[in-house]
matplotlib code that plots the C-alpha trace (Angstrom):
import matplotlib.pyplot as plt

x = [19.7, 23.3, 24.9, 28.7, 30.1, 28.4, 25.7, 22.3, 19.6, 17.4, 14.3, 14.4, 18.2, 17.5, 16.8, 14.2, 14.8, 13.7, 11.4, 12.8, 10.9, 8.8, 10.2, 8.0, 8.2, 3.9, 2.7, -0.2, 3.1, 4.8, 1.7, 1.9, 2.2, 0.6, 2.4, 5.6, 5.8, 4.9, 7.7, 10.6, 9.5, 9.5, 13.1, 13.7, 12.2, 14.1, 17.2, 17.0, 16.1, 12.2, 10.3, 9.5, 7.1, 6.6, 4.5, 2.4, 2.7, 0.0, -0.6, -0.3, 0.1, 2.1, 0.6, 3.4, 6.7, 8.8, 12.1, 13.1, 14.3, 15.0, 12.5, 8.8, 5.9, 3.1, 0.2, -0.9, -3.6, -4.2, -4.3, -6.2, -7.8, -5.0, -5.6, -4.1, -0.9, 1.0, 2.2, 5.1, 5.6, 6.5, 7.4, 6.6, 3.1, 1.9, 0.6, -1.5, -3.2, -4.3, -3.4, -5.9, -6.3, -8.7, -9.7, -13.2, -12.7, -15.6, -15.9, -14.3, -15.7, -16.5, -16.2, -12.7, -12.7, -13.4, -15.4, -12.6, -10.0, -12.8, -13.1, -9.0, -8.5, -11.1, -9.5, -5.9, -7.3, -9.5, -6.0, -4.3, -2.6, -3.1, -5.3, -6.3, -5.8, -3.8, -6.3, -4.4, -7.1, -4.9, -6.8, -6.3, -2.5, -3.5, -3.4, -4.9, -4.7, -7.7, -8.1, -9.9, -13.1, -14.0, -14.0, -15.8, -18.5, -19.4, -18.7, -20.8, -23.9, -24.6, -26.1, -23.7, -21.7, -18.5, -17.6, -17.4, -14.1, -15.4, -14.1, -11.2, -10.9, -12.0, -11.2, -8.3, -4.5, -3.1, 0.3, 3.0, 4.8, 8.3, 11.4, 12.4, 10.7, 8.3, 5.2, 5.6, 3.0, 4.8, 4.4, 1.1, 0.7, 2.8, 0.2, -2.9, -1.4, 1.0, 0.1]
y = [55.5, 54.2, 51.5, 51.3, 51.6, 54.7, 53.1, 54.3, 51.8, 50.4, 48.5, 46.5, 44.5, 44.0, 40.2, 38.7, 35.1, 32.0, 30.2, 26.8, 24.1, 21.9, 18.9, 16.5, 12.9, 12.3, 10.2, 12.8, 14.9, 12.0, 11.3, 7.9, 5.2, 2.0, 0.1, 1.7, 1.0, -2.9, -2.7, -1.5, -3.7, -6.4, -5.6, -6.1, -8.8, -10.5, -8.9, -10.5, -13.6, -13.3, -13.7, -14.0, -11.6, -10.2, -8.1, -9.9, -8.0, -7.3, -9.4, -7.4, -8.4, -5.9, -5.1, -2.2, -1.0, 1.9, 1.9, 4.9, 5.7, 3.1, 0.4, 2.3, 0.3, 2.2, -0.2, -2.7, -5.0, -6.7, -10.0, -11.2, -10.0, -9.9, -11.6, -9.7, -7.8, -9.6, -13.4, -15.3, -17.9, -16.9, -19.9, -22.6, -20.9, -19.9, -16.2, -13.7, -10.9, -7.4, -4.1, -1.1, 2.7, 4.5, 8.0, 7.1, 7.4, 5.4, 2.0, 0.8, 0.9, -3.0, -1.5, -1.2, -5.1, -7.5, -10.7, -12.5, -11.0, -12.5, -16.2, -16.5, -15.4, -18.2, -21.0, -19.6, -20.7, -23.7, -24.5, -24.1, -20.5, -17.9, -14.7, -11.4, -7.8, -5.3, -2.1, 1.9, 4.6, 7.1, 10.7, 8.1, 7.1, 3.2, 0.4, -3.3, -6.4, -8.2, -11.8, -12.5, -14.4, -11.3, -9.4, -12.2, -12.5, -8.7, -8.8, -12.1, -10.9, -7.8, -6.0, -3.5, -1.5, -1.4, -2.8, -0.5, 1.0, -0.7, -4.1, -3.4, -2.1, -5.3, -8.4, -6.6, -6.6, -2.8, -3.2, -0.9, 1.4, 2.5, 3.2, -0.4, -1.9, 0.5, -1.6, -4.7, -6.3, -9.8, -8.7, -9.2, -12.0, -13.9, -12.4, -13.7, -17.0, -18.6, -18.1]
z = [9.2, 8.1, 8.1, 9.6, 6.3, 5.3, 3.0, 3.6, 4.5, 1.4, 2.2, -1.0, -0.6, 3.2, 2.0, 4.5, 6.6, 5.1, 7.8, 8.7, 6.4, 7.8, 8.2, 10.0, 9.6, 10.1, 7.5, 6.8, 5.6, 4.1, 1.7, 2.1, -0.6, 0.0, -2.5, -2.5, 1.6, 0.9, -2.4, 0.2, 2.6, 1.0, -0.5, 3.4, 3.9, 1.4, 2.4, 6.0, 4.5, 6.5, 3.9, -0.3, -1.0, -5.1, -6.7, -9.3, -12.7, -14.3, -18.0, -20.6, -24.6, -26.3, -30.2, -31.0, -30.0, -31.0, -31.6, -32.4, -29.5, -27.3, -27.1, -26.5, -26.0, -28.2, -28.1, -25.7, -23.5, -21.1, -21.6, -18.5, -15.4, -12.8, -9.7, -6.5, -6.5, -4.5, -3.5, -2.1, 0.9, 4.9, 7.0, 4.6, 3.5, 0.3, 0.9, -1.2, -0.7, -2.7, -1.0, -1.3, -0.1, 0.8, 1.8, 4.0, 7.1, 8.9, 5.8, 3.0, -0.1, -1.7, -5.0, -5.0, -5.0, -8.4, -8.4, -9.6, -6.6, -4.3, -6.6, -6.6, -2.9, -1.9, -4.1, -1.9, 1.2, -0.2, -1.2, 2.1, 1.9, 3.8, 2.5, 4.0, 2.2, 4.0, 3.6, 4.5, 6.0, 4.5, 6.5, 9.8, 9.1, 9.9, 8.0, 8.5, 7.6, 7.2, 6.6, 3.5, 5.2, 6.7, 2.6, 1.3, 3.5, 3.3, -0.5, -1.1, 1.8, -0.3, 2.4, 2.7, 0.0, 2.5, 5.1, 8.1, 10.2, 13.2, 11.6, 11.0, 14.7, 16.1, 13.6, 11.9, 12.8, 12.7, 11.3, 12.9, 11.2, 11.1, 9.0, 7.9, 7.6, 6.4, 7.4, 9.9, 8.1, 8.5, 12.2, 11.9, 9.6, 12.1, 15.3, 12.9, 11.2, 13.5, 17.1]

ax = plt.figure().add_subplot(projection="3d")
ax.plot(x, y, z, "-o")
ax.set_aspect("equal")
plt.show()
């Protein structure tokens, strides 16, 4: 066989089609990032003037620093337990609450959670701020928030090692998700706080 030009066919520079790339928007392609989705939408939050929502650094004491090349922190510690990762005030209320991922598809695992997370959250609401932890199934694309009562009583009953999908399902709030903001989680603050 030839072509029109007189060239004789070659297998090897016929170059074969790329397929189209995948390009689905699912979060199970998206790999979704817990704290990356609450980081952008906070920004929006306090863009639109909804709400102040920060992440809480983490205390650490630097002991050494490079600089060489720049300013390079060699050494360090932490100086103190932090407390959750994140804090701010919605309608005139002081809130905090930790965010955490999991993998499990039927309970989440207690063990991600530190005694002193469960003391500070409960001096929050002794306080008069509002709690909960906002908790991603990543395999089931869904995240919840959960007020913190419902961490703290499984945590401090010990009967259990995690507290089970089911709960999530019935006392939870499952916060939409969308494009921006990433996750409505104020959505459902407002749906569990200020009805």
């Amino acid at each position: 066989m030839r072509y029109p030009n007189g060239q004789k066919y070659n297998k090897k520079t016929v170059k074969p089609k790329k397929k189209p790339a995948d390009i689905s928007l699912s979060a199970a392609n998206r790999g979704m990032d817990l704290e990356n989705d609450i980081n952008e939408s906070n920004a929006y939050y306090s863009e639109h003037d909804i709400a102040l929502i920060t992440k809480r650094p983490t205390p650490i004491n630097i002991v050494k620093v490079d600089y060489s090349k720049g300013a390079k922190i060699v050494d360090a510690y932490f100086e103190k337990q932090s407390t959750t990762d994140y804090n701010g005030v919605y309608k005139g209320k002081y809130i905090d609450f930790e965010a955490k991922n999991t993998k499990n598809k039927t309970s989440f695992p207690l063990a991600n959670i530190t005694p002193h997370q469960i003391v500070h959250l409960k001096r929050v609401v002794q306080h008069g701020g509002i709690a909960f932890f906002i908790i991603s199934f990543e395999t089931l694309n869904e995240v919840y928030l959960l007020d913190s009562s419902f961490v703290v009583h499984f945590y401090e009953q010990g009967e259990r090692k995690s507290i089970p999908y089911e709960v999530f399902q019935k006392e939870g709030i499952l916060i939409k998700q969308g494009y921006n903001p990433r996750l409505h989680y104020i959505d459902a603050v407002k749906e569990k706080y200020f009805r």
